[in-house]
N, C-alpha and C positions, 0 to 999 in steps of 0.2 A: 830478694832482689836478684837478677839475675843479672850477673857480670860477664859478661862473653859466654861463651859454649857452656865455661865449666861455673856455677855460682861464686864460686872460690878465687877463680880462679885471677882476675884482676886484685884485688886482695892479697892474698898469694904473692902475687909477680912483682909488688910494690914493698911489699914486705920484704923479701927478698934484695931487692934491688937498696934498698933505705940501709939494711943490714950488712952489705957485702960494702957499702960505704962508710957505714962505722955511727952512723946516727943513731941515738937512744929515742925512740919515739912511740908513739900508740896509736894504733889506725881506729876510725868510725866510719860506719855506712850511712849513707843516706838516699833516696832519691829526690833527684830536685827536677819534676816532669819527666822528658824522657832519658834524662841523665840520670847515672850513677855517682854519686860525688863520694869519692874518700877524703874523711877530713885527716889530715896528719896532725897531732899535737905533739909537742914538743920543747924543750928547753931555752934553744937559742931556735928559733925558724927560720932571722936573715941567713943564716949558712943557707937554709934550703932554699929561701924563695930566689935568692940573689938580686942584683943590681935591678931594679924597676921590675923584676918578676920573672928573670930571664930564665933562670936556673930551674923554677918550678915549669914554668911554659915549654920549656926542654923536657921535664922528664913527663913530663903529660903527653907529650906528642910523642915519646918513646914508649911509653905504655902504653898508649893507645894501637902505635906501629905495630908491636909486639903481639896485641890482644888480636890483629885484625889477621895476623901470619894465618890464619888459618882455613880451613875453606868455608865454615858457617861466619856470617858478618857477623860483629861483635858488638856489643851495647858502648855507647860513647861512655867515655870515664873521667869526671875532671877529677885533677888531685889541687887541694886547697891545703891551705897549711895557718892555720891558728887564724882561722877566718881570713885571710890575706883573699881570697879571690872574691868573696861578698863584698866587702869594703873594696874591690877594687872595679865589680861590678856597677856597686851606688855608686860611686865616683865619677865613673866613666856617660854610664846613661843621664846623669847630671850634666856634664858638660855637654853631650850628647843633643839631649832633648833642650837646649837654648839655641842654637843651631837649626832642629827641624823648628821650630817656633817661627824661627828666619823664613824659612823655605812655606811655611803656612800662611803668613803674613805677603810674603815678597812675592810669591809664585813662582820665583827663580831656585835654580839648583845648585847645591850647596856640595862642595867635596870635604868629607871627611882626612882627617889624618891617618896616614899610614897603621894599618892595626896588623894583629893577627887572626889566625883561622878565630880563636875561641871567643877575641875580642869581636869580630866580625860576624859573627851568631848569634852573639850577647845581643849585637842591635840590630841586626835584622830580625830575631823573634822579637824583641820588645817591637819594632812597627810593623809589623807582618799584617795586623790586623785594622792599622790605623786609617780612615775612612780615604784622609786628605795627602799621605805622601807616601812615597813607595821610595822602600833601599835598593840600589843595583852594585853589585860586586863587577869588575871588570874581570873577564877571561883571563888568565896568567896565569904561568908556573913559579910568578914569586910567592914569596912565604910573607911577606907585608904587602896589602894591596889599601887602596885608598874607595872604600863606599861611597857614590854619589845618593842622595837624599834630593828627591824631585816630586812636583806635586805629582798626589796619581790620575793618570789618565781613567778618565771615563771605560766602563766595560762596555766593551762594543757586542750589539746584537746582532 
């Protein structure tokens, strides 16, 4: 699997970063399509994930930062911590997909709640493909932005 420039090298840098913190824990690889997933397991994992997930969505977004410093672009890296991003994925597309059901049904456009970059990819891949609605992300330089979910327009010839 190849994690940034160096195979290692996101691995490495997590390892690292976990360690210089004081945490006992044990990294695994995975890929999950075009992600690299480290799973962290460990003892206590609320210390890491923190309050609704903040702590982990922080240091994802610092590893990532980190991975991307360099001049070859880097493989996306989520870091999950004792299944904590799976279950938070099923969770989220759950409430999600009752929602676009709305916008299927209604033909009106539905605004999502406030997410982040990773939660905000989580559902535009899941409808990227979906015949009847299309996701739009608003231009911004915030860091929480709100997805509108609208039927999709017809491909024009």
């Amino acid at each position: 699997m190849s994690l940034g420039t160096d195979p290692k090298g996101a691995r490495e840098l997590l390892e690292n970063m976990l360690g210089h913190l004081g945490f006992a824990f044990t990294l695994e690889e995975e890929r999950r399509g075009e992600d690299a997933v480290l799973h962290v397991r460990m003892q206590n994992p609320s210390r890491l994930i923190g309050r609704e997930g903040e702590t982990v969505d922080d240091l994802q977004f610092l590893l990532n930062r980190m991975l991307a410093r360099g001049d070859e672009p880097a493989a996306r890296v989520i870091v999950d911590v004792e299944n904590f991003r799976k279950e938070q994925e099923a969770g989220l597309l759950a409430e999600i997909r009752e929602m676009v059901d709305r916008v299927r049904t209604s033909g009106e456009t539905v605004e999502l709640p406030p997410m982040n970059a990773y939660e905000r990819r989580i559902i535009h891949q899941a409808f990227q493909n979906d015949p009847h609605v299309e996701t739009v992300s608003p231009a911004s330089p915030s860091r929480l932005k709100r997805i509108r979910v609208r039927p999709r327009r017809p491909a024009q010839a």
